[in-house]
N, CA, C and O of each residue as an XYZ file, in Angstrom:
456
protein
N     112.660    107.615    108.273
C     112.567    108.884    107.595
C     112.017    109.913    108.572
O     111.424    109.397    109.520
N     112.070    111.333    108.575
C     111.749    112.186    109.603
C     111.464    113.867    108.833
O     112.189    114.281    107.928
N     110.617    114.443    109.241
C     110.283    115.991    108.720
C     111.539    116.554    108.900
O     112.238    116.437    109.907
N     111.869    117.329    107.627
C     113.389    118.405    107.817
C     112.099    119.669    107.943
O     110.924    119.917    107.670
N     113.619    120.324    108.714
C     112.827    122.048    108.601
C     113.230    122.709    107.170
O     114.330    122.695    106.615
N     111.881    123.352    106.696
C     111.448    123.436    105.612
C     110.935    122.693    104.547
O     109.912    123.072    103.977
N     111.631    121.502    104.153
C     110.891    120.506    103.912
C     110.997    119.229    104.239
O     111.652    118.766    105.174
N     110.331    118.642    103.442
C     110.332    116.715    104.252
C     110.234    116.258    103.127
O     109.757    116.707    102.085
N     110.941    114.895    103.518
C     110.573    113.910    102.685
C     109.264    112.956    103.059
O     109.248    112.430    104.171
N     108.393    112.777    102.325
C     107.302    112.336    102.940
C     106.597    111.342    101.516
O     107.325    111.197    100.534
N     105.337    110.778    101.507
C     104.747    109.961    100.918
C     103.472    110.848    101.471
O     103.212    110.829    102.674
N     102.840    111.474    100.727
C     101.753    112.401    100.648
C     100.237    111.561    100.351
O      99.918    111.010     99.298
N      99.684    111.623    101.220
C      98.424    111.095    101.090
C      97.203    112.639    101.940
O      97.257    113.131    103.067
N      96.410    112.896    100.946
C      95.913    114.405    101.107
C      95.042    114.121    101.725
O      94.481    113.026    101.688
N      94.702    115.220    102.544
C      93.263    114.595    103.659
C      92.159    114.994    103.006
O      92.359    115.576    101.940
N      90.741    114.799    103.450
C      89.685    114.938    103.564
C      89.163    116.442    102.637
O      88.333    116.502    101.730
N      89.991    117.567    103.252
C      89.847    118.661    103.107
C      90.565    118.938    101.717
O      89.772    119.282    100.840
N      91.485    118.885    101.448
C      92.244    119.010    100.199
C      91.977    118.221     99.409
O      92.682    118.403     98.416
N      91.180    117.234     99.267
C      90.241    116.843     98.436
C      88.982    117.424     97.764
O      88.650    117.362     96.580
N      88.219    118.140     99.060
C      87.153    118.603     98.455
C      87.768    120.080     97.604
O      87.342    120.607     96.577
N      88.725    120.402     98.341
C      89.120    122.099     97.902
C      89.455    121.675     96.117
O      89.101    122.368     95.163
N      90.221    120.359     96.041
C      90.820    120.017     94.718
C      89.507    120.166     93.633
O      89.165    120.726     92.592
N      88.929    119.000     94.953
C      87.395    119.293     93.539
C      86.771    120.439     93.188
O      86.729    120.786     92.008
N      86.313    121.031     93.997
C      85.783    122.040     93.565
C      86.544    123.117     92.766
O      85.956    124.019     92.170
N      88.149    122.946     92.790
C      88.653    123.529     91.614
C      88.352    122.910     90.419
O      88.389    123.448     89.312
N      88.121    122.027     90.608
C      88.348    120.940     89.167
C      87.340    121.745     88.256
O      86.578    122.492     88.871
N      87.242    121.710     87.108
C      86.009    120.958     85.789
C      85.308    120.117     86.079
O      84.100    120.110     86.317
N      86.590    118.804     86.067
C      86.049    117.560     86.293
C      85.027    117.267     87.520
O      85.004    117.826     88.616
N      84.231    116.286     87.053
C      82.891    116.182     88.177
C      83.774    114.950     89.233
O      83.611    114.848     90.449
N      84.673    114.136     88.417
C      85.371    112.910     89.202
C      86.508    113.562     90.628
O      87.114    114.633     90.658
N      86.482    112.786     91.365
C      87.764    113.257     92.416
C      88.919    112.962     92.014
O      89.216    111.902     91.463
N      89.786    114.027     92.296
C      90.999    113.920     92.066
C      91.790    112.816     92.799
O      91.943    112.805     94.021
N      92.118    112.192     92.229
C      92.843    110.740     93.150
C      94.220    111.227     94.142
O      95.115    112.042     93.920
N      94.034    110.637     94.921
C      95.163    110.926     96.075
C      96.997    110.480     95.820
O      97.444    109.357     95.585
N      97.725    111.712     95.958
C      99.120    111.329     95.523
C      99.535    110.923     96.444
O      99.314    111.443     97.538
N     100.438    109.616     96.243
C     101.310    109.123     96.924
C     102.264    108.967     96.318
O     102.355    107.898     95.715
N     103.149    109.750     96.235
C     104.850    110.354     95.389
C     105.429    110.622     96.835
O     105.138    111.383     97.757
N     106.469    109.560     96.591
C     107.575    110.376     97.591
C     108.553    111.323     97.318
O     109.135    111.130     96.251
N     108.912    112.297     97.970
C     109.843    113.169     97.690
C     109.702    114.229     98.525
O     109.106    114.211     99.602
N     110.467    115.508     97.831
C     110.571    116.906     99.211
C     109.432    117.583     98.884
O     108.883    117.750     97.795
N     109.150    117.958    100.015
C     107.465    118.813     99.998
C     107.951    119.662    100.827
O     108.816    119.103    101.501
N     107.779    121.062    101.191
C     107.559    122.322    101.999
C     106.979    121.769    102.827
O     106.383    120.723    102.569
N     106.988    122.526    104.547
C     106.722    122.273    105.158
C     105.474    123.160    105.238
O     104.543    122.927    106.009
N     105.509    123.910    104.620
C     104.235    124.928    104.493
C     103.311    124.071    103.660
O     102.162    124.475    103.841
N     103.341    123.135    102.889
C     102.377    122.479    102.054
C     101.994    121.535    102.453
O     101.212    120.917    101.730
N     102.430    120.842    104.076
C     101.696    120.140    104.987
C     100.074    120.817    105.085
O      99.778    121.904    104.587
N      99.047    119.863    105.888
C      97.837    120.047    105.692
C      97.454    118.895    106.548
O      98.092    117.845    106.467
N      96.353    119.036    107.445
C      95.921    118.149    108.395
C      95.320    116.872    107.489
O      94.403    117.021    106.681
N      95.979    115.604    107.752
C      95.608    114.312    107.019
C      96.486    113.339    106.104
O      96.390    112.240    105.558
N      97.604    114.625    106.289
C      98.543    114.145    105.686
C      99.483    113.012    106.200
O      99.667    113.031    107.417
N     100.055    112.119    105.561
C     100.998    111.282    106.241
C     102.381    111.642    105.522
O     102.541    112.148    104.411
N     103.177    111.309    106.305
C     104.706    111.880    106.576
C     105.525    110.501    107.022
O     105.205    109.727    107.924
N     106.628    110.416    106.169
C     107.302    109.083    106.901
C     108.488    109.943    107.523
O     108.874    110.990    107.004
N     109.002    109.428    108.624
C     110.177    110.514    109.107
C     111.611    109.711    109.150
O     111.761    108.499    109.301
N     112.619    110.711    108.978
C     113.632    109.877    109.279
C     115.051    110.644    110.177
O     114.801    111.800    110.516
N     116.044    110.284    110.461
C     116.092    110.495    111.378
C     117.403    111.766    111.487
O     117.877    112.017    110.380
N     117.813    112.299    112.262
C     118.435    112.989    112.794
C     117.782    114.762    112.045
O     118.375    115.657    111.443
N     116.364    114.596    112.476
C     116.338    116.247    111.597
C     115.091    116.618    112.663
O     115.128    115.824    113.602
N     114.353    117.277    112.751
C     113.464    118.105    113.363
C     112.229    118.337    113.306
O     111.941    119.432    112.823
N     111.156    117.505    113.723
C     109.851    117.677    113.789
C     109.257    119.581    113.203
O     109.750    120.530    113.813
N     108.148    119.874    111.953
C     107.809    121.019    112.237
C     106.769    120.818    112.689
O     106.315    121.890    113.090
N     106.146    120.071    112.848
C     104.539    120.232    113.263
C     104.681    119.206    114.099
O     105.679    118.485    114.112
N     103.252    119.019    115.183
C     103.056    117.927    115.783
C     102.320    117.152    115.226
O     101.415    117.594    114.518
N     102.505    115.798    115.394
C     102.284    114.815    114.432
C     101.907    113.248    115.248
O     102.321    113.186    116.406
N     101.421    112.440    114.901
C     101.074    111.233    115.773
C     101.830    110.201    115.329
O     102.440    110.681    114.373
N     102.197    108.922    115.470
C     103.049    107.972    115.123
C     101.971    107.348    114.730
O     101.140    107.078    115.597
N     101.677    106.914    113.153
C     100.879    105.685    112.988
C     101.579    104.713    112.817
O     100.812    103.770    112.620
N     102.890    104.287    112.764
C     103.771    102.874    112.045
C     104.976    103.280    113.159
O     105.303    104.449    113.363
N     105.586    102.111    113.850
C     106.624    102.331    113.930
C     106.953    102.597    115.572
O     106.084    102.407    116.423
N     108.733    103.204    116.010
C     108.365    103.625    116.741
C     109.799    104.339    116.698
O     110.386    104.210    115.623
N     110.482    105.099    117.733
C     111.651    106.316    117.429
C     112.156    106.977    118.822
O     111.269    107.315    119.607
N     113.116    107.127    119.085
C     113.727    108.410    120.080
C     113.494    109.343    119.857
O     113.205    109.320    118.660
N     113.357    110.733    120.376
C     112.738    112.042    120.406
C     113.325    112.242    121.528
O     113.302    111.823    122.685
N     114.253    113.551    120.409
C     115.108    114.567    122.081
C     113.672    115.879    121.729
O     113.373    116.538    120.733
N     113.040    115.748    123.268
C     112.339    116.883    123.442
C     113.084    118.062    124.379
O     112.453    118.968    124.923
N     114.497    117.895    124.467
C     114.762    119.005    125.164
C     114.753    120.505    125.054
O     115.191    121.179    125.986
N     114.310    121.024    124.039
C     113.942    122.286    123.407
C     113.182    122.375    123.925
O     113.200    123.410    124.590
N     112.147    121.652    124.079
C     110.161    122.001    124.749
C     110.525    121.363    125.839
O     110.786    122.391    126.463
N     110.867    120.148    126.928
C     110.453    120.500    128.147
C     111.498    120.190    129.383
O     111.254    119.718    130.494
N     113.061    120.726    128.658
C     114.154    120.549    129.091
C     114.857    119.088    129.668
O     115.965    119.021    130.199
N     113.949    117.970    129.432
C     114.844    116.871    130.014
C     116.144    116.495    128.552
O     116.105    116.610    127.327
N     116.913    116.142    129.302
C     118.644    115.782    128.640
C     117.946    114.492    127.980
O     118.180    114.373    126.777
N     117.339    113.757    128.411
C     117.332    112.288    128.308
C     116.466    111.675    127.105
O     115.480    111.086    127.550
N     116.552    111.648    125.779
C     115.442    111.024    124.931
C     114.950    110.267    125.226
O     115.534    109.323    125.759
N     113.585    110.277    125.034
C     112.390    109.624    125.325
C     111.842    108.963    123.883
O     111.929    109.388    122.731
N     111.327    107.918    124.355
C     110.898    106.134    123.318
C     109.516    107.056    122.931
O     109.047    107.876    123.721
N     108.894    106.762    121.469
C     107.659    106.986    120.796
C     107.263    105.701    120.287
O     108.103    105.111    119.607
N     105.818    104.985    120.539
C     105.852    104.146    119.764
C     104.286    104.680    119.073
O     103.635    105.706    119.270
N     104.003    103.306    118.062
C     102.797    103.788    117.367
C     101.844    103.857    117.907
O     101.593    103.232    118.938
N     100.910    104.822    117.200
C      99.399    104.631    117.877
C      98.921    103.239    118.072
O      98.999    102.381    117.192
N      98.379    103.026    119.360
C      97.511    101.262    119.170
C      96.177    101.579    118.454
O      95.297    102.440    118.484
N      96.578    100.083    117.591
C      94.899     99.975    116.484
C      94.031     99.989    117.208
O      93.692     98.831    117.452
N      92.975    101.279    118.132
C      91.465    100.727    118.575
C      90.662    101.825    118.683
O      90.942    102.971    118.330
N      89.594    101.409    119.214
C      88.269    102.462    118.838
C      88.485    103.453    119.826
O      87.973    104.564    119.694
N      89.415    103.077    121.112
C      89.128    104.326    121.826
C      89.497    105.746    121.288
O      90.355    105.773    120.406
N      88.805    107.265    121.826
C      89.380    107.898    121.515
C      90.270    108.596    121.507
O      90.866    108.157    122.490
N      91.048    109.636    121.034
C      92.228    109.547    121.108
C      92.233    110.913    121.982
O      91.432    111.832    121.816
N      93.242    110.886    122.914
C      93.137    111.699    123.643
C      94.520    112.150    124.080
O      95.248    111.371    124.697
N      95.044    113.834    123.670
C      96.488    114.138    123.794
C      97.193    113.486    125.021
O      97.845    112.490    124.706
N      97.214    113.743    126.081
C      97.429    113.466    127.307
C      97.735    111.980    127.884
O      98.715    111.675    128.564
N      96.573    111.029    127.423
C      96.527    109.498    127.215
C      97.882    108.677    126.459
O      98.655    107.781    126.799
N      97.688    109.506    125.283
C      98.613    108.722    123.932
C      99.369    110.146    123.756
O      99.145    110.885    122.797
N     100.490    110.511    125.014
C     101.435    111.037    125.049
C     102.608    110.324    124.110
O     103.044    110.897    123.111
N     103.014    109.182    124.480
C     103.825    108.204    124.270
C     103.431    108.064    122.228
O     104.321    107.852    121.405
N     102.536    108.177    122.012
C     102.574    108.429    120.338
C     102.532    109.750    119.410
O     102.214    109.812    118.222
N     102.997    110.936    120.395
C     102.831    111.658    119.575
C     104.080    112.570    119.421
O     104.816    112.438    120.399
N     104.518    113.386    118.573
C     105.787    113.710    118.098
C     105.526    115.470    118.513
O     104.394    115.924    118.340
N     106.462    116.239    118.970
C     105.634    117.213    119.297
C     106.896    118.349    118.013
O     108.094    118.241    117.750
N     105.839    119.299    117.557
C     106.850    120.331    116.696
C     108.275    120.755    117.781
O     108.360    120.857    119.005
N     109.024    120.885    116.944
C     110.458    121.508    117.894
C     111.411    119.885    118.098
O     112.612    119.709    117.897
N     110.586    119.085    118.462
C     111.626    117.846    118.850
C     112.471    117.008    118.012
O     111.795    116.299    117.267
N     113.993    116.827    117.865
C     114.388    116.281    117.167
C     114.210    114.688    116.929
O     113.862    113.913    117.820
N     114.505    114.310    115.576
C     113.778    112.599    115.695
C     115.431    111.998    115.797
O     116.344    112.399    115.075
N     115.528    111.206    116.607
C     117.246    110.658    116.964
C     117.303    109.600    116.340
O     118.338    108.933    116.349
């Protein structure tokens, strides 16, 4: 599965932040429990924490990290090579994560998912 431009199909799990914002809209004193509905979401209603399953032949909008999995990515829009380049998942460990390091897991906005 892969982000379309404008929207995505995704499995929505809300971060940290859109939790507290939920609550404090609420009444309720309880937290609002976290949706996981798949279907089309705006790409504008992305939000840092979110997870996104991607699929394929459509267009990264945001940059995004690979937690599952792994994919081709034509980055030739952003840094002109012809040649798609391999993504695989983040590795499970404590180090931290660092753009540059864990190049190889991350999806950059603009790049198509092949």
């Amino acid at each position: 599965m892969t982000k379309l431009v404008g929207t995505i199909d995704c499995e929505r799990t809300l971060g940290d932040e859109a939790d507290k914002k939920k609550k404090s809209d609420s009444d309720d004193e309880e937290a609002p429990p976290k949706t996981n509905n798949y279907g089309s979401l705006s790409s504008y209603e992305l939000i840092p924490g979110d997870i996104v399953y991607l699929k394929a032949n459509t267009k990264a909008v945001c940059d995004m990290i690979l937690l599952e999995g792994e994919c081709l990515v034509d980055e030739a829009v952003l840094t002109g090579e012809s040649v798609p380049c391999s993504k695989i998942q983040l590795p499970d460990t404590s180090e931290i994560f660092e753009k540059d390091k864990n190049y190889k897991n991350i999806i950059f906005c603009g790049s198509k998912i092949i």
